[in-house]
N, CA, C and O of each residue as an XYZ file, in Angstrom:
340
protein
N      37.535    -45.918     38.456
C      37.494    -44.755     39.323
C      37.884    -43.531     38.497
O      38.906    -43.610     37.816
N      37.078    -42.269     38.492
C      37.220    -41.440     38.046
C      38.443    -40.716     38.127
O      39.165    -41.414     38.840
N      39.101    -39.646     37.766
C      40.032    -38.633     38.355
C      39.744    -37.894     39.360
O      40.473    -37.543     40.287
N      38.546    -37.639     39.137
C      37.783    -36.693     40.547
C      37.722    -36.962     41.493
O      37.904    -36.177     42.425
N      37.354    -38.559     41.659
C      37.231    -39.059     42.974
C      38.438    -39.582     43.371
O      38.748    -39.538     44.562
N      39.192    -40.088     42.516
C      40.742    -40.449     42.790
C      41.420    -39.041     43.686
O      41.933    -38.912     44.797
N      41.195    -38.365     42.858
C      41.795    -36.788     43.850
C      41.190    -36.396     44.961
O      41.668    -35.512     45.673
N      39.808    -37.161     45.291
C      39.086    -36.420     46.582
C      39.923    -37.550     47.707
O      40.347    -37.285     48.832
N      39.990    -39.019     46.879
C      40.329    -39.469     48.133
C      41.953    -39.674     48.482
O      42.402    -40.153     49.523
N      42.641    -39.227     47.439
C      44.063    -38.764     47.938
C      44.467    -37.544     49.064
O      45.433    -37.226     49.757
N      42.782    -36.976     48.720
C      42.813    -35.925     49.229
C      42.568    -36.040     50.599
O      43.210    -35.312     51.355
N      41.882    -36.702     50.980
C      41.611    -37.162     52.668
C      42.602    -37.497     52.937
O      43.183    -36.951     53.875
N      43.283    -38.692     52.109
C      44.072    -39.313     52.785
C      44.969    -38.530     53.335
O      45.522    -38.663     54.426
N      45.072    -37.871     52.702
C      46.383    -36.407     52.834
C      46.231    -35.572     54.015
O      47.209    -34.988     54.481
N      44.787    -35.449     54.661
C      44.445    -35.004     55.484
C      44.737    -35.276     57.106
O      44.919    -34.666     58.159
N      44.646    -36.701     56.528
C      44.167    -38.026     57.612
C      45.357    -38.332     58.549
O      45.500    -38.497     59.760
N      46.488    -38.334     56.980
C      47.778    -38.299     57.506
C      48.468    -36.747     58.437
O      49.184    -36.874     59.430
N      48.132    -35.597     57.953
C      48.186    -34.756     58.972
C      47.538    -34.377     59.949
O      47.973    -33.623     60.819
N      46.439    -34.857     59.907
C      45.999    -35.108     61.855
C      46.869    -35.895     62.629
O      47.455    -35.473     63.625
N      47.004    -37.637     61.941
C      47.624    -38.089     62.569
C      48.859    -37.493     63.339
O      48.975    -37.692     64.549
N      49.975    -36.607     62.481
C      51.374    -36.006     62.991
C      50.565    -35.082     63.655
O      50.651    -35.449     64.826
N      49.907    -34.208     63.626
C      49.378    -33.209     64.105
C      49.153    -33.324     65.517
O      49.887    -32.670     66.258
N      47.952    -34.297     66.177
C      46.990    -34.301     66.974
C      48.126    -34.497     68.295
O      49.062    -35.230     67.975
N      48.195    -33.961     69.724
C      49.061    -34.205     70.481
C      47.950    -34.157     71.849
O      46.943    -33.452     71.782
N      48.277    -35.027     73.140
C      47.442    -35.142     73.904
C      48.855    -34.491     75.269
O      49.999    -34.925     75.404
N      48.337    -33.651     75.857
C      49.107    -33.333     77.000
C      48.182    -33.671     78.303
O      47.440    -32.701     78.459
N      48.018    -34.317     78.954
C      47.698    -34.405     80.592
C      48.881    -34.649     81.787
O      49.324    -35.753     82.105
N      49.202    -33.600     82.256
C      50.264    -33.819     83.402
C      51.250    -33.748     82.739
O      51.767    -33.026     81.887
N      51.555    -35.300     83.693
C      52.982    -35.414     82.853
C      53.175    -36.304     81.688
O      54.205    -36.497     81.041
N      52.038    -36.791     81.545
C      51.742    -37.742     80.413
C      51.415    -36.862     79.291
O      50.754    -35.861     79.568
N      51.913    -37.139     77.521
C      52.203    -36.703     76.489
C      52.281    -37.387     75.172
O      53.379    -37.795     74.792
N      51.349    -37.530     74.528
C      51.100    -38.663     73.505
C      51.088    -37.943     72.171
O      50.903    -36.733     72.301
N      51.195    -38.248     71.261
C      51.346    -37.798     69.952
C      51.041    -38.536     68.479
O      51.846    -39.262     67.895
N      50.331    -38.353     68.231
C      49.825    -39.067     66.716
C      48.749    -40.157     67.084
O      47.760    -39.948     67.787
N      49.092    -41.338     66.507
C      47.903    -42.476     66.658
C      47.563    -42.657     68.584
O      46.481    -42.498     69.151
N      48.758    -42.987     69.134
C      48.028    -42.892     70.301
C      47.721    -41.966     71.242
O      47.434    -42.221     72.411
N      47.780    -40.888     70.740
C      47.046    -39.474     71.596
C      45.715    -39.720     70.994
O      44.806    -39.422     71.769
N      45.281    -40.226     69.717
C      43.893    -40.229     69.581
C      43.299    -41.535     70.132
O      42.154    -41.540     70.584
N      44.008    -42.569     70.103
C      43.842    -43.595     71.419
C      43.610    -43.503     72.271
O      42.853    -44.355     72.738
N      43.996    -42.601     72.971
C      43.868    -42.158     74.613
C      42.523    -41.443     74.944
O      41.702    -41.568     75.853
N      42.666    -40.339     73.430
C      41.444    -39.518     73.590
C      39.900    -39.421     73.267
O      39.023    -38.560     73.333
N      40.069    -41.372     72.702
C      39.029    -42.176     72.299
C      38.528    -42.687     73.992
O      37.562    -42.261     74.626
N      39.465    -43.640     74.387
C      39.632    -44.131     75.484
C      38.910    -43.264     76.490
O      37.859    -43.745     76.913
N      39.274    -42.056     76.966
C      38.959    -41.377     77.355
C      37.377    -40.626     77.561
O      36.938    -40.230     78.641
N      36.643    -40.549     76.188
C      35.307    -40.537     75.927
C      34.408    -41.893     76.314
O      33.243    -41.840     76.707
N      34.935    -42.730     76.185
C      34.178    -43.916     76.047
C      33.723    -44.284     77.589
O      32.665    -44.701     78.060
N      34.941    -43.956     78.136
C      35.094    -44.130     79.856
C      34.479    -43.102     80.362
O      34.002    -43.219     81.491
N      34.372    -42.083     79.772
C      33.524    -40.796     80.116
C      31.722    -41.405     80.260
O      30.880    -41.305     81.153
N      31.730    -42.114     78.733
C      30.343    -42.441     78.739
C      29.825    -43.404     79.104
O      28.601    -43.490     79.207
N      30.924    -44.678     79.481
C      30.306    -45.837     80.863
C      30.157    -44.914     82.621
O      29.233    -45.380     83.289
N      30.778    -43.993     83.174
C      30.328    -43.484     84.203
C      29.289    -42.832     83.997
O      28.543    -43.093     84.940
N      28.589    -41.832     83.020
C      27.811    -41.261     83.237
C      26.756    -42.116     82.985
O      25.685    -41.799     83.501
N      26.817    -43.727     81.921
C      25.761    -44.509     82.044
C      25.623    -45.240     83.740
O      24.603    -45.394     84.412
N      26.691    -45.500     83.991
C      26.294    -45.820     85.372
C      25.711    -45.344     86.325
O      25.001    -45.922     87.148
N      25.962    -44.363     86.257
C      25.803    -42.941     87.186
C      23.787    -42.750     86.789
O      23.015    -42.653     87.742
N      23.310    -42.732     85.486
C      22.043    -42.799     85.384
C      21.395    -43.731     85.798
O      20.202    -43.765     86.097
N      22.442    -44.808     85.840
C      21.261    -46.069     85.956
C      20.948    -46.383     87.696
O      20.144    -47.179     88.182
N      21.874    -45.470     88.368
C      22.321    -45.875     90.036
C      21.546    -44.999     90.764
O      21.349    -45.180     91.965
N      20.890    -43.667     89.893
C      20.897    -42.733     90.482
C      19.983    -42.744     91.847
O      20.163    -41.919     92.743
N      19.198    -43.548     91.893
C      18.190    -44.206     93.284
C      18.956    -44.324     94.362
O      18.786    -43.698     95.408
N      19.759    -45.070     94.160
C      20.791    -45.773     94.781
C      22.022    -45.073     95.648
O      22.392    -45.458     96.757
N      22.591    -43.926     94.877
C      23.484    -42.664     94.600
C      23.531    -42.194     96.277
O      24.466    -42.528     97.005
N      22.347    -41.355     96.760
C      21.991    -40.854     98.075
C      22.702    -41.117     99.346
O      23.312    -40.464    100.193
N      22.250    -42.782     99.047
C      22.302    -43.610    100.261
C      23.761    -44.227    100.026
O      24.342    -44.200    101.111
N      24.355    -44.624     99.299
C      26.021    -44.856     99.038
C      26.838    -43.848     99.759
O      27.515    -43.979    100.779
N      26.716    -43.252     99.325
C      27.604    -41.499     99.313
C      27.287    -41.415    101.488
O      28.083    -41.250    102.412
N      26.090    -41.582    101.461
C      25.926    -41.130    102.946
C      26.578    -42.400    104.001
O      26.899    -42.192    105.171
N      26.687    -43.724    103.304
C      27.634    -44.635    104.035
C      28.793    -44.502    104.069
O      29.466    -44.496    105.099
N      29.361    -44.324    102.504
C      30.487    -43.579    102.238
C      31.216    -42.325    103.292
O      32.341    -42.068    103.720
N      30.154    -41.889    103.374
C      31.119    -40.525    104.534
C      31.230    -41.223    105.606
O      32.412    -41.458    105.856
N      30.265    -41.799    106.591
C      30.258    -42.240    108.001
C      31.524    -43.169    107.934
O      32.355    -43.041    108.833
N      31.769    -44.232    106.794
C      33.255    -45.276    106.659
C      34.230    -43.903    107.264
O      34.874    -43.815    108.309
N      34.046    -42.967    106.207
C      35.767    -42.166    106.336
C      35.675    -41.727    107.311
O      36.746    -41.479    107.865
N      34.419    -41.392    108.051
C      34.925    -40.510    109.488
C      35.366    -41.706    110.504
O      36.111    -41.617    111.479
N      34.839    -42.599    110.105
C      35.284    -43.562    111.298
C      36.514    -43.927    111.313
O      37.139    -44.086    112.362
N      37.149    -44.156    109.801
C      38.141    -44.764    109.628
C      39.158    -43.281    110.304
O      40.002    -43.503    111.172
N      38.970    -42.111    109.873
C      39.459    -41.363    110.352
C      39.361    -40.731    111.765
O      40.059    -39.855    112.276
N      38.611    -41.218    112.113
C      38.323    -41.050    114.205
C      38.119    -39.681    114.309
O      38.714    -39.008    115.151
N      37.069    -39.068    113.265
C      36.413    -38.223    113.295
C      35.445    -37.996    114.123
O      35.386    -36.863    114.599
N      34.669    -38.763    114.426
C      33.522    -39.322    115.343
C      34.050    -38.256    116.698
O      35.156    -38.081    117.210
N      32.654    -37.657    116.979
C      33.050    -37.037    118.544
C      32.547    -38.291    119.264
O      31.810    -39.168    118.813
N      33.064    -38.198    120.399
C      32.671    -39.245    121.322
C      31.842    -38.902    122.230
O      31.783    -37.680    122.373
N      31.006    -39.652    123.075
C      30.291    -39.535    123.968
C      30.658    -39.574    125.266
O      30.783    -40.744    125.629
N      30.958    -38.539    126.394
C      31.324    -39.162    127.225
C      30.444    -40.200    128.040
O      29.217    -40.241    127.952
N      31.336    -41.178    128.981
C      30.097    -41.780    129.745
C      29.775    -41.433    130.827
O      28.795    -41.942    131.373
């Protein structure tokens, strides 16, 4: 290994290591710092990109959920006007 490249990759490393201290994740009250704030904020993308794959693949489907979905909560909530008899 050259000197040059010996120094480029001390040189990342050097880098790599100050992201790590660096990088800080604040949500709420939750507060992460170093390796697992970028854990979280991996985590976070990935889960981002299984809903929106779901979400494409449902989208037929989507309409008619959502519109059962409401009628459950009003019922459950006795939203419903009533009829008199």
């Amino acid at each position: 290994m050259s000197k040059k490249s010996a120094a480029f990759v001390k040189a990342l490393f050097k880098g790599m290591a100050r992201t790590q201290r660096e990088f800080t994740l604040e949500v709420g009250p939750v507060r992460a710092t170093g390796v697992p704030a970028i854990l979280l904020g991996v985590c976070g993308i990935v889960a981002a990109a299984g809903v929106a794959q779901f979400l494409g693949r449902s989208a037929g489907r989507l309409p008619e959920t959502l519109s059962e979905a409401k009628g459950l909560a009003q019922t459950l909530r006795g939203d419903r006007p009533r009829l008199n008899p």
